[in-house]
C-alpha positions as CSV (number, residue, x, y, z in Angstrom):
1,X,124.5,48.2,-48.7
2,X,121.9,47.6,-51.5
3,X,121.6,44.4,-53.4
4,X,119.9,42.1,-55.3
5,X,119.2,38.2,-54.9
6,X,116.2,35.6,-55.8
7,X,115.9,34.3,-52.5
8,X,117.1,36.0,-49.5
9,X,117.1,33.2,-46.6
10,X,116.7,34.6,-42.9
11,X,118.2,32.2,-40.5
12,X,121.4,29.6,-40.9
13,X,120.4,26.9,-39.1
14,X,119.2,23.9,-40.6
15,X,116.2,25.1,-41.7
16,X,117.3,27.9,-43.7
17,X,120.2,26.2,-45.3
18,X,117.8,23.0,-46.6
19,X,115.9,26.2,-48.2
20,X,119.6,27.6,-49.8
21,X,120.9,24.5,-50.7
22,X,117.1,23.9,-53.0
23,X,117.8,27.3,-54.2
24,X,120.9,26.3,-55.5
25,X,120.0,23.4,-57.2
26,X,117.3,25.7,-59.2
27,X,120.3,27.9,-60.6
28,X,119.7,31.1,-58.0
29,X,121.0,33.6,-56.2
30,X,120.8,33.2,-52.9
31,X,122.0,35.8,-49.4
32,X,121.7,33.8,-45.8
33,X,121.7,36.2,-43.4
34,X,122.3,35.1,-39.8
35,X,122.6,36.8,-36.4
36,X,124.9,35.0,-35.0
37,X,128.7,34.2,-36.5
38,X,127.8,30.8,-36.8
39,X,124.8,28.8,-36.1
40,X,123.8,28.2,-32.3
41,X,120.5,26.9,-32.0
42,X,118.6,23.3,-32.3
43,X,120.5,22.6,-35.6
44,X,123.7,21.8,-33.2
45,X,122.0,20.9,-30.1
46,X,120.7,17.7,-31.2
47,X,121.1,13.9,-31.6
48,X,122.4,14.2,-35.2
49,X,119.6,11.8,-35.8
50,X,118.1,11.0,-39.3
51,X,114.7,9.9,-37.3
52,X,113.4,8.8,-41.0
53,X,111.1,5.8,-40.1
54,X,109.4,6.7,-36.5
55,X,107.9,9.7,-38.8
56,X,104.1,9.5,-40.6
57,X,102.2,11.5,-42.8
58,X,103.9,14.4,-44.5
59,X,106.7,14.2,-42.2
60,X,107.8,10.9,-43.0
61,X,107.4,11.7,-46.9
62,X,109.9,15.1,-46.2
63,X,112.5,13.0,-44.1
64,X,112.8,9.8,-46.9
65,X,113.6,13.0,-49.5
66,X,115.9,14.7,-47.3
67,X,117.9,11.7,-46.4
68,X,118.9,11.5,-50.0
69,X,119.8,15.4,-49.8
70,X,121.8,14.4,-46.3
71,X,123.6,11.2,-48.3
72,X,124.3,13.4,-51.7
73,X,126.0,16.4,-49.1
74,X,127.8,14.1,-47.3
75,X,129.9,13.3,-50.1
76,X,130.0,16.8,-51.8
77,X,130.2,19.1,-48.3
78,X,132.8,16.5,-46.7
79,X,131.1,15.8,-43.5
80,X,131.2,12.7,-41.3
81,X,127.6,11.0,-41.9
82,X,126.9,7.0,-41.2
83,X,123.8,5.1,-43.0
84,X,123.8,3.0,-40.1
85,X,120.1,2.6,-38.7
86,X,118.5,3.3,-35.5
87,X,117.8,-0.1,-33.1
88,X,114.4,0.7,-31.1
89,X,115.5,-2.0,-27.6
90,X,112.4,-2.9,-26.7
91,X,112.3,-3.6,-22.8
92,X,108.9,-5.1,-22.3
93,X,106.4,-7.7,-23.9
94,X,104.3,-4.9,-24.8
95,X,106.8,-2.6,-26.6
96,X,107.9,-5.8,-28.7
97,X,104.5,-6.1,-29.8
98,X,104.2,-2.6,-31.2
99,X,107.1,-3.3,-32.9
100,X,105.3,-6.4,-34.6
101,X,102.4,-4.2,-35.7
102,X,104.8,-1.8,-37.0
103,X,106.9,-3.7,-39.1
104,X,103.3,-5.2,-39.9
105,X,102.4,-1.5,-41.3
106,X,106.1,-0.8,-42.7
107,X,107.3,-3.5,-44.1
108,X,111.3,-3.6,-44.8
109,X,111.5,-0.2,-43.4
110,X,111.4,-2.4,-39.9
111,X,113.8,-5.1,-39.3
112,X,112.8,-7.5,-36.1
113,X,115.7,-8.4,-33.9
114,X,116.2,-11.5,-30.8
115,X,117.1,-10.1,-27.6
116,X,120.9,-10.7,-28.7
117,X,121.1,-8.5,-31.6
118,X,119.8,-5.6,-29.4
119,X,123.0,-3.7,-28.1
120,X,121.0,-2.7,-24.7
121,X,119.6,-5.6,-22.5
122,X,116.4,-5.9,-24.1
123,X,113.8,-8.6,-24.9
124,X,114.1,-7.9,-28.4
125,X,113.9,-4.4,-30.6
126,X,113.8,-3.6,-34.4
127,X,115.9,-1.8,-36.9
128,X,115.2,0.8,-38.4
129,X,117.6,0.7,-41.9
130,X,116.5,4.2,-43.3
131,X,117.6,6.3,-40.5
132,X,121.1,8.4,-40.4
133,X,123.6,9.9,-38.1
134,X,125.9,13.1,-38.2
135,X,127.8,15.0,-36.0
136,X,125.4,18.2,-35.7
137,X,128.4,20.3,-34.9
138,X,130.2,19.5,-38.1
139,X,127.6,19.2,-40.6
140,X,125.6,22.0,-40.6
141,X,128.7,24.4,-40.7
142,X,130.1,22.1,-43.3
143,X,126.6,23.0,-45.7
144,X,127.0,26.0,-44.8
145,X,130.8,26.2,-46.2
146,X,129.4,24.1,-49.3
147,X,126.8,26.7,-50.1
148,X,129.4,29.3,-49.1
149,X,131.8,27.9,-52.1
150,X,128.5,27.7,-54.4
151,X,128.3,31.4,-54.3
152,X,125.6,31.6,-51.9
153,X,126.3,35.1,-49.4
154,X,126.8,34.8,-46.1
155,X,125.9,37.7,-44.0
156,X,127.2,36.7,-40.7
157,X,126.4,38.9,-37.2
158,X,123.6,40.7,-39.4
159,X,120.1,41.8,-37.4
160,X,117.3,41.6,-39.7
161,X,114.8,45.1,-38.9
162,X,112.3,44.5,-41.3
163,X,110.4,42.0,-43.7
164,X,108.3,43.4,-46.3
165,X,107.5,41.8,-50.0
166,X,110.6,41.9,-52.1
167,X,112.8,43.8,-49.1
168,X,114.8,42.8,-45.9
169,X,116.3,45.7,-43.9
170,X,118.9,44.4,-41.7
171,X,122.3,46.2,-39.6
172,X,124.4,45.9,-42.4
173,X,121.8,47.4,-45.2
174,X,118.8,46.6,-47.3
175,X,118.7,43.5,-49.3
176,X,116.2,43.4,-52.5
177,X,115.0,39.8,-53.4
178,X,111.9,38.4,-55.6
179,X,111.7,36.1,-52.4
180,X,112.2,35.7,-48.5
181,X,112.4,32.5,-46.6
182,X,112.4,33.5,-42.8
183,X,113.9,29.9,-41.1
184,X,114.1,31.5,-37.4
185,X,112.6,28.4,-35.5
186,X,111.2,29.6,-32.5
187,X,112.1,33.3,-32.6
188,X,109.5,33.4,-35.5
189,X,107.7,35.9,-32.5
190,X,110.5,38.7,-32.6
191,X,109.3,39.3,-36.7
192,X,105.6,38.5,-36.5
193,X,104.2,38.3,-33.3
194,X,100.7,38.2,-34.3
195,X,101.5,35.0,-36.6
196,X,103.1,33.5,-33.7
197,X,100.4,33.7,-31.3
198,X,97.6,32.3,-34.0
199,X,99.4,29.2,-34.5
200,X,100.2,28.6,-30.8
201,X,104.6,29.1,-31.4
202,X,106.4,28.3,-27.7
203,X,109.7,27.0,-27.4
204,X,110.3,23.4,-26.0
205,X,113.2,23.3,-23.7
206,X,115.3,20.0,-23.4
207,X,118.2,18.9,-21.0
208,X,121.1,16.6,-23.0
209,X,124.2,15.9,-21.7
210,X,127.1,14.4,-23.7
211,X,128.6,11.1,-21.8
212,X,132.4,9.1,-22.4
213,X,130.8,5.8,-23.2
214,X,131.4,3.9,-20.3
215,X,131.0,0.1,-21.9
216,X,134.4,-1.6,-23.9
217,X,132.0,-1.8,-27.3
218,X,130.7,0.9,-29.9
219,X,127.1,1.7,-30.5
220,X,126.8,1.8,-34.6
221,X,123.0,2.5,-34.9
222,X,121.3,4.9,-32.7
223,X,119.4,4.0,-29.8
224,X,115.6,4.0,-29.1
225,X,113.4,3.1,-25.9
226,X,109.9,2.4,-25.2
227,X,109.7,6.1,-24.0
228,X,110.3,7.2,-27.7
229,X,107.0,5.3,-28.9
230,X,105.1,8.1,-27.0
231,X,107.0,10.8,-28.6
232,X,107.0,9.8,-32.6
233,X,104.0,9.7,-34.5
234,X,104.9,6.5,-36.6
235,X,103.8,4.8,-33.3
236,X,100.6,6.7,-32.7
237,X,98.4,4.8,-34.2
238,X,99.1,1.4,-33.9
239,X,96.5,-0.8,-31.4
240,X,98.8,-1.5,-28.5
241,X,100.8,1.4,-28.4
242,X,98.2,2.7,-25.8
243,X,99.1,0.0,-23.8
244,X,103.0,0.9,-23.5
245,X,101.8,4.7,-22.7
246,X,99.7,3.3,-19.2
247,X,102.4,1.2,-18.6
248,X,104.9,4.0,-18.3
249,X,102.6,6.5,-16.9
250,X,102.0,3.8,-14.3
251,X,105.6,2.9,-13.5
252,X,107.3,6.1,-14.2
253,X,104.9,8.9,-14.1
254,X,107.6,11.6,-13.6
255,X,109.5,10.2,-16.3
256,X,106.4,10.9,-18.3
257,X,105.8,14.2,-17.2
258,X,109.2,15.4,-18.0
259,X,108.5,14.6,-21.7
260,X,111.6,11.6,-21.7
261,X,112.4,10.6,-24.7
262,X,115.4,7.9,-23.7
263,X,117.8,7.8,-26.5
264,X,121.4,8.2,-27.3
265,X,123.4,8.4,-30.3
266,X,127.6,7.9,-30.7
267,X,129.7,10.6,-32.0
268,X,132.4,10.3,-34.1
269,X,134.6,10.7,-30.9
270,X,133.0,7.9,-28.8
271,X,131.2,9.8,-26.9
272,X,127.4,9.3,-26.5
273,X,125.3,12.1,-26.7
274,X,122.4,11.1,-24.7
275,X,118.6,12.7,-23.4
276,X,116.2,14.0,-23.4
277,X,113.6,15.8,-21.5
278,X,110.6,18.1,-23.1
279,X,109.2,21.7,-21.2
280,X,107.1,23.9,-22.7
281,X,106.3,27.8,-22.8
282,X,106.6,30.7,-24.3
283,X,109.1,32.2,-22.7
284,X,110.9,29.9,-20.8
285,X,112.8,30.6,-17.3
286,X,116.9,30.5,-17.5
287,X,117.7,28.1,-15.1
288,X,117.8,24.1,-15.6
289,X,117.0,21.7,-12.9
290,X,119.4,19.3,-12.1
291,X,116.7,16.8,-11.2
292,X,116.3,16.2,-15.2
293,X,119.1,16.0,-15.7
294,X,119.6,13.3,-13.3
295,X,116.3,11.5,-14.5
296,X,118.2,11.4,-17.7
297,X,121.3,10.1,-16.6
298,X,119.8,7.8,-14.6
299,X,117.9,5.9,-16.9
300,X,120.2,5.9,-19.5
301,X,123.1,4.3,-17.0
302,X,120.3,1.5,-16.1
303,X,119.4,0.8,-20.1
304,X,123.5,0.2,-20.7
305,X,123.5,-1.6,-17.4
306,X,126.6,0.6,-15.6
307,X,126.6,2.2,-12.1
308,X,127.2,5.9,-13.2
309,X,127.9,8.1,-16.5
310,X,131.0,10.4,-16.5
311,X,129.9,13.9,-18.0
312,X,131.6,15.6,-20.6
313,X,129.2,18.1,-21.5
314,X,125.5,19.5,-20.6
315,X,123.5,22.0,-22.7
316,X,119.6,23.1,-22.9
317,X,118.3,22.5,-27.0
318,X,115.6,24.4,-27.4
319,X,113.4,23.9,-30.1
320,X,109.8,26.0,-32.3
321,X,106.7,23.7,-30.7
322,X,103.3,24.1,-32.1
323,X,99.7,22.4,-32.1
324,X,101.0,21.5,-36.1
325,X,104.4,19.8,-37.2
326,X,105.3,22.2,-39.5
327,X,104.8,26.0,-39.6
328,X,104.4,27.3,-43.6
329,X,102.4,30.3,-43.6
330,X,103.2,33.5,-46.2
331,X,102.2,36.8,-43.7
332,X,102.5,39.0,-46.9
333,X,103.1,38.2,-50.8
334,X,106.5,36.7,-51.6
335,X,107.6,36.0,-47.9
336,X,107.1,32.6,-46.1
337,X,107.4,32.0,-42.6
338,X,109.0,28.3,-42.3
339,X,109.4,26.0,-39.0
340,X,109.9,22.9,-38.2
341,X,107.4,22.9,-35.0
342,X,108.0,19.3,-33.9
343,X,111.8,18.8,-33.0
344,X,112.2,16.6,-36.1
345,X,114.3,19.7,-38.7
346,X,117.6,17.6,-39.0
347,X,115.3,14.8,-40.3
348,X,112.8,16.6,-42.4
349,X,114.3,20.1,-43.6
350,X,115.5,19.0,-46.5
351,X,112.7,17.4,-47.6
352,X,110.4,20.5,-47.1
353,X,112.5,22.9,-48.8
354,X,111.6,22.3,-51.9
355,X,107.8,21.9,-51.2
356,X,108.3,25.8,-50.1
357,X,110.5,27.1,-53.0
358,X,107.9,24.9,-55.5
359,X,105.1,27.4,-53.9
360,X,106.9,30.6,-53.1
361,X,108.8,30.6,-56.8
362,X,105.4,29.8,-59.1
């Protein structure tokens, strides 16, 4: 097989597809191709979770953009999506005042909240309006399906061989293109090992389980703790965040050291998806231990205040992880290398994309 297209995309997650769906928009053709039949990676092993205003710098800039993209497909792709906020429960003195200084810094992007508004027992918490849900599972084969019906190609269980400037050899045949995206998140090693290594790519391994929701009320927004101050960047800088970090360290040091970022989020079903825990290497070891599991459930029964959690489902997300939040790097003319290297694609990809094509395209 020979062909032609503008922009040939390797990868369907997420990633990939916020890069076809911009191509689109500019009026070109466009090929996908994808290892896999359908997408398996972090782009369905997540929260679903529009993390828009926890972000800062670039990354918040990319996730305000993108959750107009996620809004505008929604409605034209059919897929379940809810503007409905994240509620950071804030479970001691010293996490509420963060949350001062941050609505301090943000403005109307933070909403402060009494201990009663707060569906966790809390001592108060803040919404977050901008942020979005969407059933992982269901959206990004939906955008796919969209693009699908926009006349994008789909090569499906295709191995790409080889990326040079203005050709991708894969199992089913060469592909010409005037440019290459290569969206493979963390597998950006198996095409250019040598890139990999300079920018310091290892995969970030993280135990979520998927929970019935075991309290007689729904959780609209999704659901933040104190341990997710030490993992978003909006946070970072504020004065007394510091504080909050020895505090935990102090109380929960394994907690810490397992990377927790306690958090859930509702799907459309009921069910909570809930997590998560943070390992890091390069090539990472096949087995999971139960014990983070357990940290996990654990500590999400005690923040909904119930004895145990009745398990529905447990997987491993794996995620690209780098000294940088994004990887954007061009190894040779007309091909860029694109991941998102901070576990934050659902929320920024779409943002990004068009930053890329803006570049790559001129």
């Amino acid at each position: 097989m020979t062909s032609y297209v503008d922009v040939v995309v390797v990868g369907a997650g997420i990633v990939g597809l916020a890069h076809a769906v911009d191509a689109v928009r500019r009026g070109l053709t466009v090929a996908v191709v994808e290892r896999d039949g359908h997408a398996t990676g972090a782009s369905i092993r997540n929260f679903g979770h529009g993390c828009v205003t926890a972000q800062a710098g670039a990354a918040l800039g990319y996730a305000i953009d993108a959750r107009a993209t996620w809004v505008r497909l929604a409605r034209e792709a059919g897929f379940w999506l809810r503007e409905s906020g994240t509620v950071l429960a804030a479970r001691h003195d010293d996490e509420m005042a963060v949350l001062e200084e941050f609505r301090e810094e943000r403005g109307d992007q933070v909403v402060l909240l009494p201990a009663g508004k707060v569906p966790v027992e809390a001592v108060g918490g803040a919404l977050f309006p901008l942020d979005i849900r969407v059933d992982p599972r269901e959206a990004v084969g939906a955008v796919a399906r969209w693009l699908a019906g926009q006349g994008v190609t789909f090569l499906w269980e295709t191995s790409v061989h080889t990326i040079e400037p203005g050709l991708v050899g894969t199992s089913r045949g060469p592909i010409t293109a005037k440019a290459v995206v290569v969206c493979v998140g963390h597998d950006v090693d198996r095409h250019f090992p040598d890139l990999s290594r300079r920018f310091g790519v290892r995969r970030c391994a993280l135990h979520m389980l998927r929970v019935a929701n075991p309290v007689p009320h729904d959780f609209d927004p999704a659901v933040l703790t104190g341990f997710s101050m030490l993992r978003y960047d909006g946070f970072a800088t504020l004065p007394t965040a510091p504080k909050v970090r020895a505090r935990l360290e102090a109380e929960s040091p394994h907690l810490v050291d397992a990377g927790l970022n306690l958090m859930f989020t509702q799907r459309p079903d009921g069910d909570l998806t809930i997590g998560d825990t943070h390992r890091y290497a390069t090539t990472l070891d096949p087995f999971n231990a139960e014990e983070l599991d357990r940290f996990v459930l654990d500590e999400i029964a005690r923040l909904l205040g119930v004895a145990r959690l009745d398990v529905r489902e447990r997987w491993r997300g794996v995620y690209a992880s780098a000294d940088r939040p994004f990887l954007d790097v061009s190894p040779v003319p007309g091909v860029r290398v694109v991941s998102v290297t901070s576990g934050i694609g659902m929320t920024t990809a779409f943002g990004l994309a068009p930053r890329v094509l803006d570049e790559l395209l001129t």
